[in-house]
C-alpha positions, 0 to 999 in steps of 0.5 A: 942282916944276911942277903941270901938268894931266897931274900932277894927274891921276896923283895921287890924290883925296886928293893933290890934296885934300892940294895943294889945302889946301896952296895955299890956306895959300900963296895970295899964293905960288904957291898961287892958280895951283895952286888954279885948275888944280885946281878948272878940272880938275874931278878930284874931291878924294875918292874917297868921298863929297865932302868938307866941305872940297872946293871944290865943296861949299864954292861950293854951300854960298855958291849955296843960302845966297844970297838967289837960293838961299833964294828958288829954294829957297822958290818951288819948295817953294811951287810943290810941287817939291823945293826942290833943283829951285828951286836946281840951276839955279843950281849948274848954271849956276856949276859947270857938270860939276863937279856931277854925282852920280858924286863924291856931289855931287848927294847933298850938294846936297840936304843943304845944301838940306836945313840950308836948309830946316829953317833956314827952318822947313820939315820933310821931307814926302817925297821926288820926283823931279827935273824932267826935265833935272836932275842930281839924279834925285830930292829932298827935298819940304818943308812948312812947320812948324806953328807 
C-alpha cells in the first residue's frame, strides 16, 4: 500500500501517529519516506493535546535545549520578557506553521521552557503577554531563585 498525502489526510491524528511510529521501527525500509510525507503534511498526530511523542514536540524539545534555546531563553528572562519570546523565533524559524496554538502546540512550548528554566535555577514569577507578532499569546515570566 502506497501512503500519498490525500491518504494521510483521510486518517485520523492517531492513525497517522500510529503510522508514524511504525515508519520509524522500519526506517532503513520505507519508513524514512513515510516519516517525511507526515511530518512535511503538518497534520497533526493527535486530536487532543500534542503528544510527548509527536514529531513536532520532540524537535521543540532539541530547540529549547539547544546552547541557542538556553541562551534566547536567559537573555529574554534578563531582558523581563518571557523566556518563550526568547525561544519562539527559533522554533518559529525551524518548524514554520507547524507550530501554532490550535494542536496545543504553543501550550507545550512554554512547558518545555518551563522544565528549562527551573532547570536553569528560575522559578515562575508570573505570567505576560507575548511580543506582538508571537505565536503564543502569553507566557511564563521567570526569576532567579534565591540561593
Amino acid at each position: 500500500m502506497t501512503i500519498t498525502i490525500e491518504r494521510l489526510q483521510k486518517m485520523t491524528p492517531e492513525q497517522r501517529a500510529t503510522l508514524h511510529e511504525n515508519a520509524r521501527k522500519r526506517i532503513d525500509n520505507g519508513g524514512r519516506e513515510i516519516i517525511e510525507l507526515i511530518e512535511s503534511s503538518g497534520l497533526p498526530l493527535s486530536s487532543g493535546g500534542m503528544r510527548l511523542s509527536d514529531p513536532v514536540y520532540q524537535r521543540m524539545e532539541e530547540i529549547v535545549w539547544s546552547s541557542e534555546g538556553k541562551n534566547a531563553a536567559v537573555a529574554a528572562t534578563a531582558a523581563g520578557l518571557p523566556a518563550l519570546a526568547g525561544v519562539e523565533p527559533l522554533i518559529v524559524a525551524d518548524l514554520g506553521d507547524r507550530y501554532h496554538p490550535h494542536n496545543d502546540g504553543t501550550k507545550s512550548a512554554g512547558g518545555i521552557v518551563g522544565e528549562l528554566m527551573r532547570f536553569l535555577g528560575h522559578e515562575l514569577a508570573g505570567h505576560e503577554d507575548m511580543p506582538v507578532g508571537s505565536v503564543a499569546k502569553t507566557a511564563a515570566l521567570w526569576k532567579s531563585r534565591k540561593r
